[in-house]
N, C-alpha and C positions, 0 to 999 in steps of 0.2 A: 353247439346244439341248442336251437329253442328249448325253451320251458314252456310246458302247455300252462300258461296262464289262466286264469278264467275266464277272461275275453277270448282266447283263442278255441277254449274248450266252446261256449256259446258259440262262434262264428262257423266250426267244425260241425257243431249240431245243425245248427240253420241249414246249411249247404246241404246238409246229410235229409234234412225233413225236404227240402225243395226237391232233391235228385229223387226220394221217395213218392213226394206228390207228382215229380214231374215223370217217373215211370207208371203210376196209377193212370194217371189223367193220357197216357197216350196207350194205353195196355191195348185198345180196339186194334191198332197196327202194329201186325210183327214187326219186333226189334228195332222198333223205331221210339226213343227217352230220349229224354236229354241227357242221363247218367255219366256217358263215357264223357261226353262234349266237357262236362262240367270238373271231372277228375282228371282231365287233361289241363283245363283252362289253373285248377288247383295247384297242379305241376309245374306248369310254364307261370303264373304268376306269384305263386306263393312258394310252398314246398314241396319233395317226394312225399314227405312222413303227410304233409295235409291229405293231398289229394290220396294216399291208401290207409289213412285214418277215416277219410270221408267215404271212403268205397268200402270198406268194411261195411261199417255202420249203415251205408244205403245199403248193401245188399243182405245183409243180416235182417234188415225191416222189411226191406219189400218182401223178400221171401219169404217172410210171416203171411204177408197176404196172398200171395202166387203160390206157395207151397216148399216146403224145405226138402231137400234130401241130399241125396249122396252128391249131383250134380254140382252145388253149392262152392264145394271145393274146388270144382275146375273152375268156375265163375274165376272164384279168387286168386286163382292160380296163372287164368289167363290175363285179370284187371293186373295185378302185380309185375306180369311180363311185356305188357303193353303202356303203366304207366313210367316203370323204368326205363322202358325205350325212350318215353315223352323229355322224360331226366336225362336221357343222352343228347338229345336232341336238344333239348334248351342250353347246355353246353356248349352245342355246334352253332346254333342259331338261334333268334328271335325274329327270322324275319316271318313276316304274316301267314306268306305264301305257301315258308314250308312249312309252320306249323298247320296250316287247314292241310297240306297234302299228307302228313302225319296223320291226323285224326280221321283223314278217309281211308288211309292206308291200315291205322289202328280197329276199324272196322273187321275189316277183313282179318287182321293179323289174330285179334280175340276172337274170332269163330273159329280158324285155324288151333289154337291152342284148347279152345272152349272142348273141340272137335277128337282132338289127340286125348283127351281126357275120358269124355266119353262112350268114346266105342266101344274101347274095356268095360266101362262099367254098363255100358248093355248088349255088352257080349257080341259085338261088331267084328269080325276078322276081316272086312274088304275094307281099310281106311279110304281110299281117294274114294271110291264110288259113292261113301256116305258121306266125306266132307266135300264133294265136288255138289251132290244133294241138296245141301246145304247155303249154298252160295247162294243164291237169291234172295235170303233172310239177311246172310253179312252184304248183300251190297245195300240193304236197305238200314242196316246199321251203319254205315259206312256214310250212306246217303245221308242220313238224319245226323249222325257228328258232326259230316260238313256243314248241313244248314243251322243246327244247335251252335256251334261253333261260331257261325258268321254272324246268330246273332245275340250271342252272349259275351263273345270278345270284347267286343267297347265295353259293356256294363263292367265286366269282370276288372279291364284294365282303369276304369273311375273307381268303382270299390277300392281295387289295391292299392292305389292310387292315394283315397282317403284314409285307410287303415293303416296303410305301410305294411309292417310285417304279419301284421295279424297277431302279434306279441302284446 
């Protein structure tokens, strides 16, 4: 198990202020951040614990600015079940392809949980009709992973590249 060193505790913060500015700065269009692209890219290149250390922490800020509430928890519920897929997935592979079809895939899959979450908490009894609703927003998540993804992959694998483990 890593020690959160003080280089890796800074490099976690960094990551964490950029997924925070980079959901500020694209807030005009739904569900379109860089956030997931980046907790993925955390996963496959670093570690599990970085990339839901860094998804905390982004979504703990942002949602100081966007507003907090009970929905918070499913966020966290669905980033944790979609960055652990990411952690099966690097397992099985490292090729490019599947990972971009992961991260569009991962779109979808955190709305779907985001969704399961939700409806209880606003008193929803018809699931598919309000997470079928919904799908327009996850493919535009989904959308913007892929493109966040394609073009943050090179940066990400020259970073880790230079740092190693982030240790």
């Amino acid at each position: 198990m890593q020690k959160f060193t003080l280089r890796r505790l800074i490099l976690l913060a960094l990551f964490s202020a950029i997924c925070v500015v980079g959901r500020i700065a694209f807030q005009f269009l739904p569900n379109v951040q860089p956030m997931t692209a980046i907790f993925l890219l955390l996963v496959w290149q670093a570690t599990l614990t970085d990339g839901l250390v860094v998804a905390f922490l982004s979504l703990t800020v942002s949602n100081l600015f966007f507003g907090m509430g009970p929905w918070f928890f499913g966020q966290l519920i669905a980033y944790f079940v979609v960055l652990l897929g990411a952690f099966l997935i690097k397992k099985i592979s490292q090729n490019f392809i599947i990972l971009l079809l992961y991260a569009i895939f991962a779109g979808f899959f955190y709305g779907f949980v985001v969704s399961i979450f939700t409806k209880d908490l606003f008193g929803i009894t018809a699931f598919w009709p309000y997470y079928f609703q919904g799908l327009p927003h996850d493919g535009l998540h989904a959308l913007s992973n892929a493109v966040f993804y394609l073009l943050l992959a090179p940066i990400f694998k020259k970073i880790t590249k230079r740092l190693g483990n982030f240790s």
